[in-house]
N, C-alpha and C positions, 0 to 999 in steps of 0.2 A: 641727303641733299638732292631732290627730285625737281625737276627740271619743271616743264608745265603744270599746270592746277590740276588737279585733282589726278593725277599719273599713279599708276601701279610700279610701285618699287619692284622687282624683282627677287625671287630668293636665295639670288647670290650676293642681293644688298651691293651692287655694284652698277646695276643697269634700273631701268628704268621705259615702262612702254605708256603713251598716251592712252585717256580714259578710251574703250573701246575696243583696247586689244588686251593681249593675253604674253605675258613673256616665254621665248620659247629660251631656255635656258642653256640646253644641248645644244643649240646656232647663235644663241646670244642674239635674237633678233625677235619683232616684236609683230604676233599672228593678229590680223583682222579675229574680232569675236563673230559669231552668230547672231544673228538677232535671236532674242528667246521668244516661245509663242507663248501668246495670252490664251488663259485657262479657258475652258467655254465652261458654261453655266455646270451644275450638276443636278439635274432634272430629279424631282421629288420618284417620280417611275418614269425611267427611260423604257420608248419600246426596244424592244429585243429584235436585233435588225438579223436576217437570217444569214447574210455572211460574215457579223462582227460574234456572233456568239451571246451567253449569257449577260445580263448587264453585272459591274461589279460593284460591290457595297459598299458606299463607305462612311459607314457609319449608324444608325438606327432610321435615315430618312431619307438622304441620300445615296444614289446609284450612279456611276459613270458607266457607259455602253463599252462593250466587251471590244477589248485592244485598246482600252483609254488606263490610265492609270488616274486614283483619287490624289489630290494635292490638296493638303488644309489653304483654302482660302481665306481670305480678310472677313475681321470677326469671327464667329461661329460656321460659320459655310464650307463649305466644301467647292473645289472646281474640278475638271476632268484633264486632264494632261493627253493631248494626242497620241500619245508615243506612250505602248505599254511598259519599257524598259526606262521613257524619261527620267527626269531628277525636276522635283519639283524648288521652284526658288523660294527663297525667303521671304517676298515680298507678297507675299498672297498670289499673286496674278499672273505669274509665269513660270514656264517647264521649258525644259531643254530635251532635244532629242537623246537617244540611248547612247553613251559612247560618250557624251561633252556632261559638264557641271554648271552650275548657273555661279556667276562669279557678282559680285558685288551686290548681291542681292536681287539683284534682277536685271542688270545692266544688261550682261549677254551669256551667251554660250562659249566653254571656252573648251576645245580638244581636251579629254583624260589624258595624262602624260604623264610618264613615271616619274616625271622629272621636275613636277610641281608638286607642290602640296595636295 
């Protein structure tokens, strides 16, 4: 029984946080998420920029520039994730920084926590 529309139950199945946040379960209280960032293009040949390093491949056509990570984008494409440790989200279009997970498929960013799934 969850209170607002579209609310994230908790995994103590006892609480409950509004869409856009994330349950902290260890405070029983309910964190603001991240916005996620939108993927940039993945350039058929990125140039090789001399302080990011080699570009990275991903795949037979596409390349993300070095400290980018690949994320399968919407249809067959490929996008570049900012963050070379991001987590790329489900929804084609967005990555989250290194350290948080993309939750609801691309809603937002939420802290890694032992304490979540």
């Amino acid at each position: 029984s969850c209170g607002p529309p579209q609310a994230v139950c908790c995994g103590d199945h006892k609480h409950c946080c509004p869409r856009g946040y994330t349950c902290n379960v260890a405070t029983e209280s309910c964190e603001k998420l991240l916005a996620p960032t939108p993927l940039l293009p993945a350039p058929a040949d990125p140039p090789a920029s001399p302080h990011s390093g080699a570009p990275v491949p991903c795949g037979a056509t596409s390349s993300c520039r070095g400290g980018q990570r690949c994320c399968r984008a919407r249809g067959r494409s490929w996008g570049c994730c900012p963050f070379a440790q991001g987590s790329c989200c489900s929804d084609g279009r967005h990555c989250c920084p290194a350290g948080s997970r993309c939750t609801g498929g691309g809603w937002g960013c939420s802290p890694q926590r032992w304490d979540l799934p």
